[in-house]
N, C-alpha and C positions, 0 to 999 in steps of 0.2 A: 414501479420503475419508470424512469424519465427518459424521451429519448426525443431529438431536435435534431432539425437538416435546416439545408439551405444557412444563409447567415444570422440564424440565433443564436444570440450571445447570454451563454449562461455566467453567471458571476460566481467566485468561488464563496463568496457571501452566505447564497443562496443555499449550496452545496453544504454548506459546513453548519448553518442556522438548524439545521435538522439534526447535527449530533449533540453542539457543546449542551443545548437544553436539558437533554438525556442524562449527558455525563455531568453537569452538574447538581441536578436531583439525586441521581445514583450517591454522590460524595457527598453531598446536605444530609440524605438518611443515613449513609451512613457511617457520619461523624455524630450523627447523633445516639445512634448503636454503641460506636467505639469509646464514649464518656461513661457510658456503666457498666466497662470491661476494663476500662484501664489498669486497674490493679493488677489482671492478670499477669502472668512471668511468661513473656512472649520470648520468642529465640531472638538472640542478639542479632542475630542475621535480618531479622527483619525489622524495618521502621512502623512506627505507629500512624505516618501519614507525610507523605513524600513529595515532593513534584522537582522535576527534573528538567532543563529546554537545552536544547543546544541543536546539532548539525550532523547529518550522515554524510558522511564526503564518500561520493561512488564515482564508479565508472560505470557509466548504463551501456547493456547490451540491447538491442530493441531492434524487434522483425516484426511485420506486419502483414498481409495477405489477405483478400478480399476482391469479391465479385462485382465485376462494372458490366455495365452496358455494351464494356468492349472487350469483355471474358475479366477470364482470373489474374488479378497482377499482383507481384509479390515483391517486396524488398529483401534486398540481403542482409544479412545479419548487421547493425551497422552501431560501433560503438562510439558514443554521443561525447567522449573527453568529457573529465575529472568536473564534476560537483557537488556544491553540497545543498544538500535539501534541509530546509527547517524538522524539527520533529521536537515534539512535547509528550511527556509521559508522565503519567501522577498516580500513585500507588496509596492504599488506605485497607490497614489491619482492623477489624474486629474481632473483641475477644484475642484470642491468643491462637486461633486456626482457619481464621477467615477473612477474609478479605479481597477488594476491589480493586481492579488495576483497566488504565486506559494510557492507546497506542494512540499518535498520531503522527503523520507525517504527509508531507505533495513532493510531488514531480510535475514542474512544468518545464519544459524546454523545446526549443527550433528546432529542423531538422532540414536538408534540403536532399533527400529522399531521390534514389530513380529507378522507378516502375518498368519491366516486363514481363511479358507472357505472352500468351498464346491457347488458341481453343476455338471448336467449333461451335458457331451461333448459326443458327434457322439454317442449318444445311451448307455453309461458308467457313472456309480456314480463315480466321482472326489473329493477327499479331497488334500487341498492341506494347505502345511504350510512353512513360511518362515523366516529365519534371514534374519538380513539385519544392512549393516552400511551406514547409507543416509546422505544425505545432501539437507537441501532443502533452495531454493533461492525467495526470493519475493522482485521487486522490484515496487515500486509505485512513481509515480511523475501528480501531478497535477497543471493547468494553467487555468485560468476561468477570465473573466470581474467581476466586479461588480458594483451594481447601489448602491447608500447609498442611504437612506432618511432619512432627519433630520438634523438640523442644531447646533442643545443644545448641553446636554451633552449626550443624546440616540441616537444614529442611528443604522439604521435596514438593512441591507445589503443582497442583493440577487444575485448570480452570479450564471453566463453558463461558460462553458469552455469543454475541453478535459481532459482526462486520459489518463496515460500510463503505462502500467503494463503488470511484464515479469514474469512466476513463472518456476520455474528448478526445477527438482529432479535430483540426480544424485547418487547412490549408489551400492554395489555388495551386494552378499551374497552367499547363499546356500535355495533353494526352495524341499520338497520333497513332491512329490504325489502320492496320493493310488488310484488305477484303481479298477473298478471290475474284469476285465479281466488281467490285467497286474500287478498287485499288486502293490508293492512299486519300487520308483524309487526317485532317488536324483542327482539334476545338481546345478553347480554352474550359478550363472548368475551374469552381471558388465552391464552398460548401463547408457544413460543420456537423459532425456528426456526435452524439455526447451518450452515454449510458449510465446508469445507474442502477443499483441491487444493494439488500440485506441477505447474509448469507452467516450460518452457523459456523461456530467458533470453535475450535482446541488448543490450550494453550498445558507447557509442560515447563518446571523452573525448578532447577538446584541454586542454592546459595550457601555458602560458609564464610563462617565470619572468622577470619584470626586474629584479630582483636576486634576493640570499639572504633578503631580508626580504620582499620583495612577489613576489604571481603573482596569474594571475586563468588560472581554468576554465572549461572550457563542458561540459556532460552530458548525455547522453540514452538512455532504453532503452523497451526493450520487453518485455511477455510477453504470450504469446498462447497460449490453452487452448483444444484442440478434445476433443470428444467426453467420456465420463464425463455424472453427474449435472451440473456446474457448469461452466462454460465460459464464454468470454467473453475481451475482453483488457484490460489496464495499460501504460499509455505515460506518459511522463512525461519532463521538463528542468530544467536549470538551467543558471544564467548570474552567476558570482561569483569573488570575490578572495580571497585569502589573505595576511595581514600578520603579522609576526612580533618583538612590539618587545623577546623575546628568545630566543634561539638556539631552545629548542625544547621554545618556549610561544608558540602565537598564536591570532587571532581569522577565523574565516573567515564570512563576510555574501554572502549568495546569492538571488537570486530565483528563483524554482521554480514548477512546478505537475504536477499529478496529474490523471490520467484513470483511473477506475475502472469499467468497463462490464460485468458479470454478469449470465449467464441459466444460471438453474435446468430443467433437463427433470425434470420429477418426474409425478408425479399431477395435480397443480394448476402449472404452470408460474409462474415469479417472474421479475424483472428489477431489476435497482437498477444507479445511472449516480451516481456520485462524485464531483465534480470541485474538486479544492483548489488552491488558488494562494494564493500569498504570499511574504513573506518568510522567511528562515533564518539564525539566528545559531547556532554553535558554538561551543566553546573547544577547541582542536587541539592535542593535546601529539606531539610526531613523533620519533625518533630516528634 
């Protein structure tokens, strides 16, 4: 796990350089697997090897909470207006019951954020209150097995895998606090704070196909991190179709939502709560 203050600038380069290598060894072995399977009679529901790119258009909820030097300050729940975030997904059947799927998707965006609280420090009532122009980063990339069962037009899909997820804050402002003894006082403050964690996987999938052209899926997973600096967990669904108005090039449209919940154990403890819902459009090419 990585974690940086003051003004260290991580690149999301860096961030991201440590999954695609993974996930595309994982897809190299096993495309090389899925060539002396091919004959099998796989369920029409599912492709032999997939990649999908498009956009989650949300509306972000995001609250944040954490310990300064000038007690506990906390925002209110504050929702960010309509975006859409990038996301890439690539799926790969082995055999006729197994197979590889990988999540990815970021959230970067501004925020102009206002801090208070209150609490005693070394024996003193503290209030304290702050602007702020932030920016907050979340990135997530997921990599799991799955087993299918079902050969029709239903199959039921269960996977394990890994996460990987990095969340940044990085913003300045102006913080001012009232002492009992000291009265008021105002500093600026500038800083970047960044985390990162691998955390265990569960993923669950229905699919039906009503023809070769149409299917509609459902999705859902978990990750959940204990112990370490960062912890906390990610849940998340969806609920969409797949259309194909040629052999293997189509459109797939989904509604979705993200739960993002992290707490920091540090020196100064942190908290931040995520939550995106929207829709999703791709463009699917499958083989």
């Amino acid at each position: 796990m990585k974690r940086t203050r003051g003004n260290t600038h991580l690149s999301h380069t860096r961030s991201t350089s440590r999954i695609l290598p993974l996930a595309l060894a994982a897809a190299s072995a096993a495309m090389t697997l899925a060539s002396g399977g091919a004959a099998a009679q796989a369920s029409p529901a599912l492709d032999r090897f997939s990649i999908s790119a498009g956009g989650f258009n949300v509306e972000p909820k995001v609250q944040a909470d954490g310990e300064t030097r000038y007690g506990n300050v906390r925002t209110p729940e504050a929702e960010g207006g309509r975006t859409t975030l990038p996301r890439v997904k690539a799926e790969m059947l082995i055999g006729d019951s197994h197979g590889l799927s990988f999540d990815y998707f970021r959230y970067h965006k501004s925020y102009a954020p206002q801090f208070d609280g209150a609490t005693v420090y070394d024996g003193q009532n503290v209030s304290a209150s702050a602007n702020a122009d932030a920016r907050l980063e979340l990135d997530l990339a997921k990599l799991a097995y799955k087993f299918w069962m079902g050969r029709g037009n239903d199959v039921f899909g269960v996977g394990v895998g890994a996460a990987y997820y990095r969340a940044a804050i990085e913003g300045s402002g102006t913080v001012t606090a009232t002492t009992s003894d000291l009265g008021t006082r105002t500093a600026d403050f500038s800083g970047r704070e960044s985390e990162s964690a691998f955390a265990p996987l569960l993923e669950f999938a229905w699919r039906h196909s009503f023809s070769p052209e149409l299917r509609m899926f459902a999705e859902a997973s978990g990750i959940k991190k204990n112990g370490g600096r960062i912890n906390g967990h990610i849940y998340g669904g969806s609920l969409g179709v797949e259309w194909f108005p040629l052999q293997n090039v189509g459109l797939t449209v989904d509604y979705g939502t993200q739960r993002i919940a992290l707490h920091r154990d540090a020196e100064r403890d942190a908290n931040i709560d995520v939550r995106l819902t929207g829709p999703s459009a791709y463009l699917k090419v499958r083989f």
